[in-house]
N, C-alpha and C positions, 0 to 999 in steps of 0.2 A: 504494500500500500504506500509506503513512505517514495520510491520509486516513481508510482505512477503521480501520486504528489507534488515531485519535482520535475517530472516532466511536464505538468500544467504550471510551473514557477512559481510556485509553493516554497518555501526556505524553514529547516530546519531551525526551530528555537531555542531547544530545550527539550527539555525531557530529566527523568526521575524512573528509575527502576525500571520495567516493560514498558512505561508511556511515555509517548512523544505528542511535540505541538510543533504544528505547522503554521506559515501564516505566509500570505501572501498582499503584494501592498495593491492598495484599492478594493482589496476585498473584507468585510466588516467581520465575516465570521473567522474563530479558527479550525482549524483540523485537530484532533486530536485523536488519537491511534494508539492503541495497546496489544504490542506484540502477544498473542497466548500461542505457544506452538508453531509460531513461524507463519498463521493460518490471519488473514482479513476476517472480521466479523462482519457480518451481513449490512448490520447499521452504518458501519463505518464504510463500506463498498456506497451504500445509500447517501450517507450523507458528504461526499467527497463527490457524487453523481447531481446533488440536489445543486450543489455551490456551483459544478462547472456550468449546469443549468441556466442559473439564473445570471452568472456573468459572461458566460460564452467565449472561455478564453482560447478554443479552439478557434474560431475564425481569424483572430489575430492570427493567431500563430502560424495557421496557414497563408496568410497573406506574406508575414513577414519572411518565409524561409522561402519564399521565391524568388529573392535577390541575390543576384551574383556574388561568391565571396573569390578575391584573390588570394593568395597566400603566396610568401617568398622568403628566401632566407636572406637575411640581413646579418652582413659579416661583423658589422659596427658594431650593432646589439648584441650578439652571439645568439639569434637566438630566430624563428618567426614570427612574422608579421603578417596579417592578415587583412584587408579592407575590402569595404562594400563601396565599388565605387559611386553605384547609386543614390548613396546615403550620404553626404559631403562631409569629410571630416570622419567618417567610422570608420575606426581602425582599432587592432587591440596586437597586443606580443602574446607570444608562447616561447617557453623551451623546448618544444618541442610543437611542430606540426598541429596534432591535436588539441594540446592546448590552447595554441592560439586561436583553432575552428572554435573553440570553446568558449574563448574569451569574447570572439567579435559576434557570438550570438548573442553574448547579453549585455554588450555594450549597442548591439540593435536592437535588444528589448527596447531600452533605455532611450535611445536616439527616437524611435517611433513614438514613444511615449510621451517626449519630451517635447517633441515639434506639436503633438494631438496638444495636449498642455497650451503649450504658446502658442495656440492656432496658427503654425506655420505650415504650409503643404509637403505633405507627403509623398514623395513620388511614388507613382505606380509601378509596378516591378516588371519589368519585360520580360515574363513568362518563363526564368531562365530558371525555374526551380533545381537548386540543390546545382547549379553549375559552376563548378570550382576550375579555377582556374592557377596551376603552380607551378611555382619555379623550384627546381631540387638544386640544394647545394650542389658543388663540384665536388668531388671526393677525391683527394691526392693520390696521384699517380694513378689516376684512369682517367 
């Protein structure tokens, strides 16, 4: 449960023993989940169903992961970079590849959320879902 949680960007709080709190910003309620045997409780499958209901953070999400991301190794930094060039200004590092895919997704939560907020427009994503585009390091003597 905690899993599917975070993949609707839900952020771990806390927790005490078997329980955990999730919480997600813009949304009033929280999550709360008590591991018994490694098993979801029915309630808990329900009410993690009732929230994504009634905020629909599925649509976002599917809008937003249909922008191009690039990724490149950057010798300065040691380390990748990754930007959305559609999104001006989004970019995030990783040490590694994944992380950076990692970082520049939730620094495009963030960027979308942030222009919704300031009423600034949003581009529309030219269809390119999930197309990455990367530059691999050179690897000595090949």
């Amino acid at each position: 449960m905690c899993e599917i949680a975070e993949a609707f960007d839900f952020r771990f709080r806390g927790g005490k023993g078997s329980h955990r709190i999730y919480v997600r910003e813009g949304v009033e309620e929280m999550l709360f989940f008590q591991n018994v045997g490694g098993k979801a409780k029915h309630y808990q499958v329900k009410q993690l169903i009732k929230i994504i209901e009634k905020y629909n953070p599925v649509e976002a999400r599917n809008n937003m992961y249909k922008y191009a991301i690039e990724t490149f190794y950057s010798e300065e930094d040691n380390g990748y970079i990754a930007i959305i060039p559609e999104l001006p200004g989004c970019s995030a590092f990783g040490e590694t590849e994944e992380k950076a895919l990692e970082e520049v997704k939730m620094a495009m939560e963030l960027w979308l959320e942030t222009a919704k907020k300031e009423g600034r427009e949003i581009p529309q994503p030219h269809g390119k879902e999930h197309a990455f585009r990367t530059t691999r390091p050179k690897l000595a003597g090949v």
